[in-house]
The first five atom37 places (N, CA, C, CB, O) and aatype in JSON, in Angstrom:
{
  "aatype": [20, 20, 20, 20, 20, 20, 20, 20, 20, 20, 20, 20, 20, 20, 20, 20, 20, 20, 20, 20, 20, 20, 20, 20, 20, 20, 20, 20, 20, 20, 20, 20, 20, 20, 20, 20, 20, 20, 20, 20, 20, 20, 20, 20, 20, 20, 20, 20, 20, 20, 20, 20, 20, 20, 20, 20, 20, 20, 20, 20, 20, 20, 20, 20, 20, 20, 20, 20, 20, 20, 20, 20, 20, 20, 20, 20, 20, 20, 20, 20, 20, 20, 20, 20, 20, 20, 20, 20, 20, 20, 20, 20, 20, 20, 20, 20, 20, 20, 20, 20, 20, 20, 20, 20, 20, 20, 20, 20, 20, 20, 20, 20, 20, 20, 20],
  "atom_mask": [
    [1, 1, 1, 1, 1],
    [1, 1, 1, 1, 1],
    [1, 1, 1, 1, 1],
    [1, 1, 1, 1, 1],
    [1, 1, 1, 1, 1],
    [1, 1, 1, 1, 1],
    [1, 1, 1, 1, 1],
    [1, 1, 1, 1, 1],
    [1, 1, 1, 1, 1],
    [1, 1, 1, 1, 1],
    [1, 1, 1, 1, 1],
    [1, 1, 1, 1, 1],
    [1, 1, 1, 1, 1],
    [1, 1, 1, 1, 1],
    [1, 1, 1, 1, 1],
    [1, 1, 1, 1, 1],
    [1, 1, 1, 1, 1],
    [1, 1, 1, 1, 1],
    [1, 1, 1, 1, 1],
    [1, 1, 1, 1, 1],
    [1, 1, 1, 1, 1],
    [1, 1, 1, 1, 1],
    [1, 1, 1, 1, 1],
    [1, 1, 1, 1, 1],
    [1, 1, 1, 1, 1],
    [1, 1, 1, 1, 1],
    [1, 1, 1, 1, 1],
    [1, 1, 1, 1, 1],
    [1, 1, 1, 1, 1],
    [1, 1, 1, 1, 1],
    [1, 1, 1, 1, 1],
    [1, 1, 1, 1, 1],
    [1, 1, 1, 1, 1],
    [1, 1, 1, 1, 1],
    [1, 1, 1, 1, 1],
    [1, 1, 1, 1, 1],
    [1, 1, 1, 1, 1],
    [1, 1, 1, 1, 1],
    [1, 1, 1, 1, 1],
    [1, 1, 1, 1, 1],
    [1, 1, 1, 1, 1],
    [1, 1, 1, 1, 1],
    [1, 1, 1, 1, 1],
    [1, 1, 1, 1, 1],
    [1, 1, 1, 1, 1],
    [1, 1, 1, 1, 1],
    [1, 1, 1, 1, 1],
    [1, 1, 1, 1, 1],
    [1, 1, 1, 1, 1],
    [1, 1, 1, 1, 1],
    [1, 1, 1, 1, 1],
    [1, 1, 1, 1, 1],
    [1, 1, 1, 1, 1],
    [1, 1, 1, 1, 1],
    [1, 1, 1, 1, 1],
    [1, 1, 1, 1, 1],
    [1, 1, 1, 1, 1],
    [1, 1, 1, 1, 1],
    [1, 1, 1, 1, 1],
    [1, 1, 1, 1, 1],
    [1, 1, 1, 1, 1],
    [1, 1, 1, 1, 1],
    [1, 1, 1, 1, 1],
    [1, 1, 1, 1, 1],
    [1, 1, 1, 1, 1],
    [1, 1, 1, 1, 1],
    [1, 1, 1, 1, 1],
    [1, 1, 1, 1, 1],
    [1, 1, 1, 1, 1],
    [1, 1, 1, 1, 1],
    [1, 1, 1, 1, 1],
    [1, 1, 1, 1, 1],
    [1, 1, 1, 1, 1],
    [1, 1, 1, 1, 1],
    [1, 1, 1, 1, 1],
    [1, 1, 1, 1, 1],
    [1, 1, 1, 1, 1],
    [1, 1, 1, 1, 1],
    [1, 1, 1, 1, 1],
    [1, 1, 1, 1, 1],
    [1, 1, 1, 1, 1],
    [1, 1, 1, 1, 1],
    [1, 1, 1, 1, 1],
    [1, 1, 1, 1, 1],
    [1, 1, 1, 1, 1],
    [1, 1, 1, 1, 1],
    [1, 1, 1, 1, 1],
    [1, 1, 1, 1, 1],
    [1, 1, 1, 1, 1],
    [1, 1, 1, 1, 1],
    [1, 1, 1, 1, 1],
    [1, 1, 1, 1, 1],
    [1, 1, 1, 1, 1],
    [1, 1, 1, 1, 1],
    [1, 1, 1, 1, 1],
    [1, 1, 1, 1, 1],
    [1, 1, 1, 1, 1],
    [1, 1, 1, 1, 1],
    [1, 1, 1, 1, 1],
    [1, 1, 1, 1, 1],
    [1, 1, 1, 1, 1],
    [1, 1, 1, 1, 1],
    [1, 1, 1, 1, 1],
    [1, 1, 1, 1, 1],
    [1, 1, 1, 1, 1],
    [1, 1, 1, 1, 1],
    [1, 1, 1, 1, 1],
    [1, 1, 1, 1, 1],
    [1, 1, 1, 1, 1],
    [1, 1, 1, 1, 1],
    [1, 1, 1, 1, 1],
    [1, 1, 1, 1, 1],
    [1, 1, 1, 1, 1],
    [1, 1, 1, 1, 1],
    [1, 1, 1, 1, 1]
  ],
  "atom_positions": [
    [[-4.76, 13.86, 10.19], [-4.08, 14.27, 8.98], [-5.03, 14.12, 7.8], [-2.78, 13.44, 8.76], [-5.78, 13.14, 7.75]],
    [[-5.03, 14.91, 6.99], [-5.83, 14.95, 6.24], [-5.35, 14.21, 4.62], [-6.2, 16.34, 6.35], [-4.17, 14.04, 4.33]],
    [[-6.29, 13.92, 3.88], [-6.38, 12.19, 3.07], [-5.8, 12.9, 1.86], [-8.29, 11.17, 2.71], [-4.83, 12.4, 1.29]],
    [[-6.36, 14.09, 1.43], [-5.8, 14.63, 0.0], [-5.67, 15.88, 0.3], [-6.7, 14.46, -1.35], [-6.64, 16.39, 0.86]],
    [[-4.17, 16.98, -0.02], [-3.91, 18.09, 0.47], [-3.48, 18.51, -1.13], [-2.84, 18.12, 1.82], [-2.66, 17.91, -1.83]],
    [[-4.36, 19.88, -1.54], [-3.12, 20.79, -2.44], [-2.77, 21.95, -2.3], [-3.28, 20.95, -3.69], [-3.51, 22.8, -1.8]],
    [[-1.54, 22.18, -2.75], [-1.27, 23.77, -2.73], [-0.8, 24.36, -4.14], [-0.06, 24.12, -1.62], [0.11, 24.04, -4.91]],
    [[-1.7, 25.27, -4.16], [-1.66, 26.11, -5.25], [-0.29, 26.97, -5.03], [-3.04, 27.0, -5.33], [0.09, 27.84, -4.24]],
    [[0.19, 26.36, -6.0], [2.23, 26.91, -6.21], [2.51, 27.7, -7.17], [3.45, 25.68, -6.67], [2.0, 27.72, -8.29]],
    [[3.26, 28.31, -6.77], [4.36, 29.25, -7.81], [5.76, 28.46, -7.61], [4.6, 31.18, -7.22], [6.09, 28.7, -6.45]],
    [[6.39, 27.92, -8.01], [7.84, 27.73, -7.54], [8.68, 28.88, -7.68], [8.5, 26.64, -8.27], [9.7, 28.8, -7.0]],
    [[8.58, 29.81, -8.29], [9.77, 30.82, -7.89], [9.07, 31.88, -6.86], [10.47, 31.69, -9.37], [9.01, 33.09, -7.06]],
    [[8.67, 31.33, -5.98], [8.22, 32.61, -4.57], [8.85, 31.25, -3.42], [5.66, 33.26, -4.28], [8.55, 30.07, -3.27]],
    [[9.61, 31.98, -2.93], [9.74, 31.83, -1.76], [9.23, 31.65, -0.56], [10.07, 32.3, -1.68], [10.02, 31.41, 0.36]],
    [[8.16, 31.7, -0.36], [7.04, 31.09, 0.63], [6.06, 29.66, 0.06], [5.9, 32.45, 0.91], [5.62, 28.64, 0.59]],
    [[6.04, 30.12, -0.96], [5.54, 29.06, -1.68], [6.45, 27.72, -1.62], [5.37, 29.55, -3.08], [5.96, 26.64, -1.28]],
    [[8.03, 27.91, -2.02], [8.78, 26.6, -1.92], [8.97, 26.46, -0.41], [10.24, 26.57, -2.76], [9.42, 25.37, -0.07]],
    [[8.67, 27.51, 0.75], [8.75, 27.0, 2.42], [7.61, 25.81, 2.39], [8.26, 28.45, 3.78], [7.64, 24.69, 2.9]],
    [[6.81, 26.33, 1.78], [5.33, 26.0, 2.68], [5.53, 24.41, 1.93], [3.42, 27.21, 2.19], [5.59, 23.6, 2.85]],
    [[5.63, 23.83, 0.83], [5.78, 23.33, 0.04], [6.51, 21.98, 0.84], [6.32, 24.18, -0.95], [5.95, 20.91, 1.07]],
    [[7.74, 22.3, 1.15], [8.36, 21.75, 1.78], [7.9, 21.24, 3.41], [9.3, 22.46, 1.58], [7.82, 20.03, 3.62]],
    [[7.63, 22.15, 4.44], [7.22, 21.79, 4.96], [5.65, 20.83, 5.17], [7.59, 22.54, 5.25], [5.33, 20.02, 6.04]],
    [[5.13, 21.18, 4.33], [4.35, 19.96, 4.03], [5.28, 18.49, 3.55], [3.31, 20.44, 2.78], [5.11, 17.42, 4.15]],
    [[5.79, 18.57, 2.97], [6.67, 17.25, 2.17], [7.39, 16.81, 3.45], [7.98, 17.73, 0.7], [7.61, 15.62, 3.66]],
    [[7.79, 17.85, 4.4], [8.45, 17.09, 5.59], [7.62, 16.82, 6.54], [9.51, 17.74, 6.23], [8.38, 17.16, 7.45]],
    [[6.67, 16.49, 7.08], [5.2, 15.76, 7.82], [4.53, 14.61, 6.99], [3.87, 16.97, 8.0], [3.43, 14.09, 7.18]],
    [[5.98, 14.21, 5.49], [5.64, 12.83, 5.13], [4.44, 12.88, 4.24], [5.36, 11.94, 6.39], [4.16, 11.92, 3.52]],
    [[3.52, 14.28, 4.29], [2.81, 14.4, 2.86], [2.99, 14.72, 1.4], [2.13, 15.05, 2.99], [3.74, 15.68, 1.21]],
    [[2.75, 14.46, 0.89], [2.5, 13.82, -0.78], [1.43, 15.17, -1.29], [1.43, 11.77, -0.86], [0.24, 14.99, -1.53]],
    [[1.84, 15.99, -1.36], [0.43, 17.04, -2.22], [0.39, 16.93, -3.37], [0.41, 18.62, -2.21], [1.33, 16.68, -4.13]],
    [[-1.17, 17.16, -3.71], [-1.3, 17.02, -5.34], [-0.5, 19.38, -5.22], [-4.05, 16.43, -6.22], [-0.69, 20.36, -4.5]],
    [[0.1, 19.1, -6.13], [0.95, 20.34, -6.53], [0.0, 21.11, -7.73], [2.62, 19.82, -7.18], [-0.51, 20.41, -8.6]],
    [[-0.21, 22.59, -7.73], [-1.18, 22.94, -8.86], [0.01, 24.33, -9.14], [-3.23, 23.33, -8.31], [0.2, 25.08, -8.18]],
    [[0.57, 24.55, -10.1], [1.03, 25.44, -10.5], [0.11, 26.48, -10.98], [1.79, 25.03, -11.22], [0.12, 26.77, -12.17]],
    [[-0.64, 27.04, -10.22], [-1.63, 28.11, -10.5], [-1.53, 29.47, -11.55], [-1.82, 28.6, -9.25], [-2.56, 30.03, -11.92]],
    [[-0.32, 29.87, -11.94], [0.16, 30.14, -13.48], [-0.26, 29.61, -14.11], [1.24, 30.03, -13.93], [-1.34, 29.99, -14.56]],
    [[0.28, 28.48, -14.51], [-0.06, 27.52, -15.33], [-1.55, 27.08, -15.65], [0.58, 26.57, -14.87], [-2.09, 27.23, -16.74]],
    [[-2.29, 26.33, -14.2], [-3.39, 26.05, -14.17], [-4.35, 26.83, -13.66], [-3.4, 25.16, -13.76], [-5.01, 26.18, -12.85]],
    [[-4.69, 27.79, -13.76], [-5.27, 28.72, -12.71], [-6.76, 28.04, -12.7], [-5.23, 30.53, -13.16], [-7.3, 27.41, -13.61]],
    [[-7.38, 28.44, -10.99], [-8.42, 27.63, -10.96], [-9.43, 28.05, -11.07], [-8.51, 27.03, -10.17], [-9.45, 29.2, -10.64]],
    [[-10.79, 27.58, -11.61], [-12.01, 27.91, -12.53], [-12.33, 29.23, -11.22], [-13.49, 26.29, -12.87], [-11.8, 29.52, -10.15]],
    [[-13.28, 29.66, -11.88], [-13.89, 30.96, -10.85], [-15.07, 30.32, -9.85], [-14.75, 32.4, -11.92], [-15.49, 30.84, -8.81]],
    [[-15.57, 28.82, -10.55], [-16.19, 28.36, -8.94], [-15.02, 27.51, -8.53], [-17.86, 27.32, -8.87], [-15.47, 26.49, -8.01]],
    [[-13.98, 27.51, -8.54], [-13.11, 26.76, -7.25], [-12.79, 28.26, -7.09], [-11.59, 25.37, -7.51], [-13.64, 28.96, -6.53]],
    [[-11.83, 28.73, -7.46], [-11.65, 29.95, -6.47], [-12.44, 30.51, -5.29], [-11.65, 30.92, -7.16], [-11.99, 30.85, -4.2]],
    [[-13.92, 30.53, -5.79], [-14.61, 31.2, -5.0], [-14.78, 29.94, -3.62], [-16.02, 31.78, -5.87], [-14.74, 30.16, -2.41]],
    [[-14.96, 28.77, -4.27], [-14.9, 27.6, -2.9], [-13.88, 27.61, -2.46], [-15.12, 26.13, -3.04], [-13.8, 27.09, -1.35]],
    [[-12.64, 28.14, -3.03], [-11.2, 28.34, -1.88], [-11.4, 29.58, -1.0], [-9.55, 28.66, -2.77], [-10.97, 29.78, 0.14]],
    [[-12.07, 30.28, -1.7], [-12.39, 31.86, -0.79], [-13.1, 31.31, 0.06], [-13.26, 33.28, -1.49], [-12.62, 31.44, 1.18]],
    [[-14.17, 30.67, 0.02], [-15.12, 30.07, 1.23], [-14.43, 29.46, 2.02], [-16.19, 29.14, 0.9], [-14.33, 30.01, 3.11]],
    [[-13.68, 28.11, 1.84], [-12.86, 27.27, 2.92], [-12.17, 28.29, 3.64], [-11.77, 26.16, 2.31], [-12.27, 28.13, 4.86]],
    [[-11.31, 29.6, 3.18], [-10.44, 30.42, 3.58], [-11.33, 31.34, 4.44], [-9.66, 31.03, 2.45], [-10.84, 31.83, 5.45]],
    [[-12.55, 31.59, 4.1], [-13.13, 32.88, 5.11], [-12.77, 34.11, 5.01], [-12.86, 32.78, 6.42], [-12.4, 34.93, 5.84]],
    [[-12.97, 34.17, 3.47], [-12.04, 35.81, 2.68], [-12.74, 36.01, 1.62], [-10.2, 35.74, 2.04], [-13.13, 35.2, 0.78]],
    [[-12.88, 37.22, 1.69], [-13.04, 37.63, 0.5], [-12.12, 37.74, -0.91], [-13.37, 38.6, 0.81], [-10.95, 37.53, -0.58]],
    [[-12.22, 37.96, -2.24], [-11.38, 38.3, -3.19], [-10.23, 39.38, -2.52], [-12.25, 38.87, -4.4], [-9.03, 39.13, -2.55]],
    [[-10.63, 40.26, -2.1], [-9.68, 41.62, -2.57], [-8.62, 41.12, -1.16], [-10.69, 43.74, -2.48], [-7.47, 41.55, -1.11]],
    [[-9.22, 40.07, 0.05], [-8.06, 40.04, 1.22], [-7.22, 39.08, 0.24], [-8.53, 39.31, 3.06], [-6.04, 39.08, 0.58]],
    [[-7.46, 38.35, -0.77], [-6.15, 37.27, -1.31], [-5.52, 37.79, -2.68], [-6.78, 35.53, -1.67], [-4.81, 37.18, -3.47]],
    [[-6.08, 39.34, -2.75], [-5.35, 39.53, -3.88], [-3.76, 40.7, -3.55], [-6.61, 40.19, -5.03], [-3.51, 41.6, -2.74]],
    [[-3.03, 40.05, -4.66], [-1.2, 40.68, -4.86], [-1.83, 42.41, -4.89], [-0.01, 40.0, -7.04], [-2.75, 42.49, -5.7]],
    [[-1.53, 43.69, -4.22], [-1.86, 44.58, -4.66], [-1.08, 45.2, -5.63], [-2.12, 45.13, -3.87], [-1.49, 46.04, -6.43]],
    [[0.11, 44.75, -5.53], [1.22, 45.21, -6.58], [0.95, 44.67, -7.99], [2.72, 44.69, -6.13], [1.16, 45.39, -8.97]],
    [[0.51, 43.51, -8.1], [0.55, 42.78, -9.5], [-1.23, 42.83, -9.68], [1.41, 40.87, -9.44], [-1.79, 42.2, -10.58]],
    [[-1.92, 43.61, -8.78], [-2.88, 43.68, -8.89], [-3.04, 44.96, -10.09], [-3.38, 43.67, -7.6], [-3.71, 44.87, -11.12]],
    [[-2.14, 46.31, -9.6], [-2.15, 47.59, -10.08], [-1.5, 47.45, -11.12], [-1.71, 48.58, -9.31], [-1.83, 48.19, -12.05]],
    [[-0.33, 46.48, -11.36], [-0.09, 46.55, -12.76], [-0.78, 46.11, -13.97], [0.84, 46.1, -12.87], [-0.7, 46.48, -15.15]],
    [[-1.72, 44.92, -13.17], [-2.91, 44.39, -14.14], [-3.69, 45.23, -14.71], [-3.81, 43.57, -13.56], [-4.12, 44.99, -15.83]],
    [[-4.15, 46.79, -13.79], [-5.14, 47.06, -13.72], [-6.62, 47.08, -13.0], [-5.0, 46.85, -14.28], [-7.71, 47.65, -13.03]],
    [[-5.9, 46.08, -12.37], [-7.52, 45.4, -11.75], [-7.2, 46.49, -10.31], [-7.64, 42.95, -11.28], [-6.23, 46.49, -9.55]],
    [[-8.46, 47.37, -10.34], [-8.93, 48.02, -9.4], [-10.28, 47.61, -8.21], [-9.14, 49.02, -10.12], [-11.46, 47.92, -8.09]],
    [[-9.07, 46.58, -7.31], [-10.85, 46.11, -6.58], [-11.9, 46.78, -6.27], [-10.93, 45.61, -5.36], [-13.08, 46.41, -6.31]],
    [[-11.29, 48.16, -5.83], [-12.59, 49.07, -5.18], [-13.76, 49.09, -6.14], [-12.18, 50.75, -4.89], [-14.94, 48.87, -5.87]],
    [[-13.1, 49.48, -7.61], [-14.2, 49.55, -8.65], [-15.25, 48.33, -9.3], [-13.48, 50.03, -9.73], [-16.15, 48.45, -10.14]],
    [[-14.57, 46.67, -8.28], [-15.56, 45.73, -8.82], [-16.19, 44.99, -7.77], [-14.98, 44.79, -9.76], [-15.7, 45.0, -6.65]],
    [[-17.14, 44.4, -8.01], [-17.37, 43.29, -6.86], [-16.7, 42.09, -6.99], [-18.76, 42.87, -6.75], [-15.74, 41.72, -7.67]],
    [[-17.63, 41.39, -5.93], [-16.58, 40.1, -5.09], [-16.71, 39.14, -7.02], [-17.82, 38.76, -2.87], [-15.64, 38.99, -7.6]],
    [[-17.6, 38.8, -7.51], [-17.94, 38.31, -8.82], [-16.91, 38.53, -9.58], [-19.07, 38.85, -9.41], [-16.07, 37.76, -10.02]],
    [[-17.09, 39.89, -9.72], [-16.02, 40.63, -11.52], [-14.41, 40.33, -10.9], [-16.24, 43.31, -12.0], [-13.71, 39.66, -11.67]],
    [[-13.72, 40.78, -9.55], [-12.93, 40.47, -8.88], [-12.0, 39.05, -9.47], [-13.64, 40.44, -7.7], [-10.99, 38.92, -10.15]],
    [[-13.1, 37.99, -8.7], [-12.71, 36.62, -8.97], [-12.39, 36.22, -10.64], [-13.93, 35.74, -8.4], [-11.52, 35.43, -10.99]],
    [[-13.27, 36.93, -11.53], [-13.44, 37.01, -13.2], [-11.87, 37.23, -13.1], [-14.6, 38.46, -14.11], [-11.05, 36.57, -13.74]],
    [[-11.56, 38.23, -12.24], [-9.87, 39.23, -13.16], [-8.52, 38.43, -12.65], [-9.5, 41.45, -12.38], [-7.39, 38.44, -13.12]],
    [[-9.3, 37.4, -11.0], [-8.23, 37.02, -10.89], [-8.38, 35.56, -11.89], [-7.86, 36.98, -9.36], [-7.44, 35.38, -12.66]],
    [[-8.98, 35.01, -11.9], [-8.34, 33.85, -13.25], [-8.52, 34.15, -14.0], [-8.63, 32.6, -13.6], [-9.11, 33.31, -14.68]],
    [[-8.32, 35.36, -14.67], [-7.96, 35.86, -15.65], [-6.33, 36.33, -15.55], [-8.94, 36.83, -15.9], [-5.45, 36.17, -16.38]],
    [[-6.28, 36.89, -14.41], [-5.23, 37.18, -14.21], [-4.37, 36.64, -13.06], [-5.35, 38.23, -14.26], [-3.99, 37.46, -12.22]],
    [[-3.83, 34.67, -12.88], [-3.97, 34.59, -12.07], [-2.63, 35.04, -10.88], [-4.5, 33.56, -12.29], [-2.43, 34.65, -9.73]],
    [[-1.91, 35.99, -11.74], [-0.31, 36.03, -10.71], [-0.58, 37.3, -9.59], [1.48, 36.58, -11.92], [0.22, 37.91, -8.88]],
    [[-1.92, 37.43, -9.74], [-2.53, 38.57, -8.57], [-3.22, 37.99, -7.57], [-3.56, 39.64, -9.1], [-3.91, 38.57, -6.74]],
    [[-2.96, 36.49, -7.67], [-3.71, 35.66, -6.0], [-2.48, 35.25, -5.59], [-5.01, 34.03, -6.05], [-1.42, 34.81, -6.05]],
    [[-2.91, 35.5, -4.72], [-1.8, 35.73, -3.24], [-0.73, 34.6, -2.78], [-2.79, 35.86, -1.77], [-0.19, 34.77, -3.88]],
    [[-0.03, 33.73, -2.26], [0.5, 32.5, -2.89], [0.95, 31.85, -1.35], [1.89, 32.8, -4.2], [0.62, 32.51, -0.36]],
    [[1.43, 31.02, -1.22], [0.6, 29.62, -1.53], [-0.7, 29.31, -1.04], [1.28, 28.53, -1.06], [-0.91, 29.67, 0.12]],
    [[-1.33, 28.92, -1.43], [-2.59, 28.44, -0.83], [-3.01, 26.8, -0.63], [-3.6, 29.06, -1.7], [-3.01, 26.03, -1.59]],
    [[-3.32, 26.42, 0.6], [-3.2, 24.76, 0.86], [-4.56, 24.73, 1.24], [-2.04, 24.07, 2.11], [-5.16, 25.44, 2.05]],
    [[-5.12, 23.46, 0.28], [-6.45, 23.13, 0.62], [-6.44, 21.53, 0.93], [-7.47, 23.57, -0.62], [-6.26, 20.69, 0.04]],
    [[-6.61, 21.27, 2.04], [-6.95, 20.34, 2.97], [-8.52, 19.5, 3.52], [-6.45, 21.01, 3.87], [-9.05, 19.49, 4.63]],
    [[-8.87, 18.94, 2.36], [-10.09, 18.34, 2.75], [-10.98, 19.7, 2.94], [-9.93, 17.34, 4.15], [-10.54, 20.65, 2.29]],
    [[-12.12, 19.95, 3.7], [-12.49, 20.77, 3.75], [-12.52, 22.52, 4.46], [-12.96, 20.12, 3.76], [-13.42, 23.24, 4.89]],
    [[-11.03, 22.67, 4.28], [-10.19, 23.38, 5.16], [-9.27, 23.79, 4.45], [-9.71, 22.74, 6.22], [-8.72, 23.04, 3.65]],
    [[-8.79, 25.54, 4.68], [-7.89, 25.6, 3.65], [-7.04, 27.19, 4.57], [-8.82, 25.75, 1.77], [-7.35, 27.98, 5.47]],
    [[-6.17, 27.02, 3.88], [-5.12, 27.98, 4.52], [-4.04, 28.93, 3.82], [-4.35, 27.19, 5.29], [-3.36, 28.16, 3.14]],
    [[-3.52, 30.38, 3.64], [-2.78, 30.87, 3.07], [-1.42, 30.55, 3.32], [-3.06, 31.87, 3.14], [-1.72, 30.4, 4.51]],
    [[-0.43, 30.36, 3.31], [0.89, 29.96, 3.54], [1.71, 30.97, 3.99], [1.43, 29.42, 2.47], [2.92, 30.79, 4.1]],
    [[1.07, 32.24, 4.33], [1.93, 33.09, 4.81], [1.94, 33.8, 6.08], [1.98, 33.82, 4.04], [1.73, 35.01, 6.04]],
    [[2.14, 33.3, 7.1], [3.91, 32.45, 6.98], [4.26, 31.17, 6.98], [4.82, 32.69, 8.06], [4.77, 30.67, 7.98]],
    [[4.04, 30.48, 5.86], [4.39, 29.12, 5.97], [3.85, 28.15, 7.04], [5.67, 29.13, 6.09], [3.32, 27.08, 6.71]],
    [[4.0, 28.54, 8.34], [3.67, 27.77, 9.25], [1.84, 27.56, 9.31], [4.38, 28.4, 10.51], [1.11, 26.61, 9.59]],
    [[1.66, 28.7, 8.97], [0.12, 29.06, 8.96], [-0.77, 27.69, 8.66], [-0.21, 30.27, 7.71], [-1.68, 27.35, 9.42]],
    [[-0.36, 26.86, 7.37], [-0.89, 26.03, 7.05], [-0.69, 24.18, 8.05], [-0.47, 26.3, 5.67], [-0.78, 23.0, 7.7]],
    [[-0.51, 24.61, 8.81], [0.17, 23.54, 10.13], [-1.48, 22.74, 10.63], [1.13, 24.82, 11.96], [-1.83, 21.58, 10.8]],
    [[-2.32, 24.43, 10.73], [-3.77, 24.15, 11.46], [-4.33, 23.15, 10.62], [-4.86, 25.48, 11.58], [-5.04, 22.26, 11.09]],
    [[-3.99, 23.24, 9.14], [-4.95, 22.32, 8.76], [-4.84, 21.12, 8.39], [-5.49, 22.67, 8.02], [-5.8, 20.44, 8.03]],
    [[-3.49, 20.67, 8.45], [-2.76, 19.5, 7.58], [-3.11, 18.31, 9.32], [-0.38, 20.05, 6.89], [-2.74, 17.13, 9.34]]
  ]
}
């Protein structure tokens, strides 16, 4: 089990409060990051893209992507990461980072491998 776990939250998405929970029920304690709120610098993002084994455009919302504007085809992996903490309700949700290991939450269970 791993020593310090967070997940980057939305509380009003619904996968986000699964995943959330099921972590809280395996008796862990996550540091909680409301990623609205706090969105994370463009070198953690990019070290969450690394732990994850993804690029920008596989963790970005395409819907809240197009309303932003943000057209991935037209940027790289760099300008990308720029638009999403800039814009951060176009990364994809929840995301659990686990020591050096990290996981998308969808489907909830997903994040099981790493906790």
């Amino acid at each position: 089990m791993s020593d310090q776990v967070t997940i980057y939250h939305n509380p009003r998405c619904g996968k986000s409060r699964d995943t959330l929970k099921l972590i809280e029920d395996k008796g862990i304690s996550p540091k909680i990051v409301e990623y609205l709120k706090e969105p994370p610098s463009a070198a953690e993002l990019a070290r969450i893209l690394g732990l994850l084994g993804k690029r920008p455009a596989e963790i970005l919302r395409k819907k809240e992507a197009a309303e932003a504007g943000i057209d991935p085809a037209k940027l790289d992996d760099s300008a990308l990461i720029q638009a999403m903490v800039a814009n951060p309700i176009v990364i994809e949700r929840p995301i659990v980072v686990a020591d050096a290991k990290a996981a998308l939450g969808r489907p909830p269970e997903s994040v099981l491998a790493i906790l």
